[in-house]
C-alpha positions as CSV (number, residue, x, y, z in Angstrom):
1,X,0.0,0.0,0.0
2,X,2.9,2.0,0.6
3,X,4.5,1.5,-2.8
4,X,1.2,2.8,-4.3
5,X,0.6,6.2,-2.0
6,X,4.5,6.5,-2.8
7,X,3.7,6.4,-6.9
8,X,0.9,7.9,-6.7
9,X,3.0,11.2,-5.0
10,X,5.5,11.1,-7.3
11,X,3.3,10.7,-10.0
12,X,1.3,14.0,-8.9
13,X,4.8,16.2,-8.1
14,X,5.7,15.1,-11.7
15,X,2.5,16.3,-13.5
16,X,3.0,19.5,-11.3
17,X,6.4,20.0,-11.9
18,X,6.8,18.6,-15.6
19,X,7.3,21.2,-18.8
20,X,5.5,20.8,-22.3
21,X,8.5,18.8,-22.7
22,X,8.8,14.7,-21.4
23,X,11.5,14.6,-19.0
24,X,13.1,11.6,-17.4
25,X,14.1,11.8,-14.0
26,X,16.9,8.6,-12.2
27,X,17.0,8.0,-8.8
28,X,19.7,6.2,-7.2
29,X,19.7,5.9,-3.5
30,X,24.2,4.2,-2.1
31,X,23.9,3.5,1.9
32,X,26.3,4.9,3.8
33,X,27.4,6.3,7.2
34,X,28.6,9.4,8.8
35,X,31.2,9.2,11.3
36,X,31.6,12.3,13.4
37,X,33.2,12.2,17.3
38,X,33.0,15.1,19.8
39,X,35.0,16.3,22.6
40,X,31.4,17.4,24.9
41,X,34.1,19.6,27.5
42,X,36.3,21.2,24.6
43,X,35.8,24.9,23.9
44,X,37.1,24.0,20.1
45,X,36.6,20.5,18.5
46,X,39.6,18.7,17.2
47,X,40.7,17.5,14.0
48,X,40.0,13.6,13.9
49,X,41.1,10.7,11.6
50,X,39.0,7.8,10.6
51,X,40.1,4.6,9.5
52,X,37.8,2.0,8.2
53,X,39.0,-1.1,7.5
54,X,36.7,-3.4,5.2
55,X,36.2,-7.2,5.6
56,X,39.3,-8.1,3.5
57,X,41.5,-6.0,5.8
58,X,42.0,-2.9,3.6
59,X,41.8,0.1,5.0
60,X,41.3,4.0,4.0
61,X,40.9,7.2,5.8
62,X,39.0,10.5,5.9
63,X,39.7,13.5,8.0
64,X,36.7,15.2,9.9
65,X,37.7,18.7,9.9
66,X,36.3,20.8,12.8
67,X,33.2,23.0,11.4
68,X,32.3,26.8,12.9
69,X,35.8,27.9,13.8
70,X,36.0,24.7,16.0
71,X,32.8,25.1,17.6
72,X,31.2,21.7,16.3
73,X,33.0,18.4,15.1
74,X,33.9,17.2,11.7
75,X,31.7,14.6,10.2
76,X,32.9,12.2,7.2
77,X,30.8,9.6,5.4
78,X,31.4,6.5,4.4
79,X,32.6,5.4,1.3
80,X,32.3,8.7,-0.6
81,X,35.0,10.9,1.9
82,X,37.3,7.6,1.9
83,X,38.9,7.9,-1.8
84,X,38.7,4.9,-3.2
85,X,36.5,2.2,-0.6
86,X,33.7,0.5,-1.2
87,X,30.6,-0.9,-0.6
88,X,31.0,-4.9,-0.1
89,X,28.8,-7.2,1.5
90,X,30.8,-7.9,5.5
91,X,32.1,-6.4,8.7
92,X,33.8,-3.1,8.7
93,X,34.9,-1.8,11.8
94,X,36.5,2.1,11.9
95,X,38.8,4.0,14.5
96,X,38.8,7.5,15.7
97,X,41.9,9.5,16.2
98,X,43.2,12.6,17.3
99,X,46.7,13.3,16.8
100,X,47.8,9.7,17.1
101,X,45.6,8.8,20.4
102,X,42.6,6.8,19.2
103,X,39.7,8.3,21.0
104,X,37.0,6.0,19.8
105,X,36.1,2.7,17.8
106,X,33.0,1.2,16.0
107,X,31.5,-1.2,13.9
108,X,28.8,-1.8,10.9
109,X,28.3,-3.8,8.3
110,X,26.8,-4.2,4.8
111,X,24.3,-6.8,4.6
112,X,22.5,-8.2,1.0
113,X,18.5,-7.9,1.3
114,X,16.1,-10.4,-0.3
115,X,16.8,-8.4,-3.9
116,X,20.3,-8.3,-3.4
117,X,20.6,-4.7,-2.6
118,X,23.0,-3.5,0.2
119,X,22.0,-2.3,3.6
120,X,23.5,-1.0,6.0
121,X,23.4,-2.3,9.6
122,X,24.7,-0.2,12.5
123,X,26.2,-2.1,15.5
């Protein structure tokens, strides 16, 4: 039922929104997660590494940069802020540094649905 109020929506803001002219609008949807780690008694936030290392064991970083003159943390997101990592279906776990103390570590994973599409599973 949901699929059908959800076409039926889009269907309408198309109409709406469509010239004279047929258009042909794509849609593509990649999961992924932000990492971002604060320091709650810090008057400015500091810069943190992340390293994410995928289920074969390679890893790849991102650097959260602190936002508002250092009033509020960094965030990165995984895969797009980590060059060249990917999406695979397995356990990823990721590590939080600041200067070369790690602050903070974590977990998720990519799991296959029933279509084969991957979703992302916080732990």
């Amino acid at each position: 039922m949901a699929h059908v109020r959800c076409a039926a929506l889009v269907a309408a803001m198309c109409a709406v929104l469509a010239p004279a002219s047929a258009q042909t609008v794509q849609y593509s949807a990649r999961p992924a997660i932000a990492l971002s780690v604060s320091d709650k008694v810090a008057l400015k936030q500091p810069r943190v590494t992340f390293t994410v290392t995928a289920p074969d064991g390679r890893t790849t970083s991102a650097v959260a940069e602190p936002q508002m003159g250092g009033e509020r943390a960094g965030t990165v997101h995984y895969p797009s802020d980590f060059g060249n990592a990917g999406t695979r279906v397995g356990d990823y776990t990721w590590a939080a540094r600041v200067v070369d103390k790690v602050v903070l570590t974590g977990r998720f994973a990519y799991r296959p649905d029933a279509k084969g599409q991957l979703l992302f599973v916080a732990d």
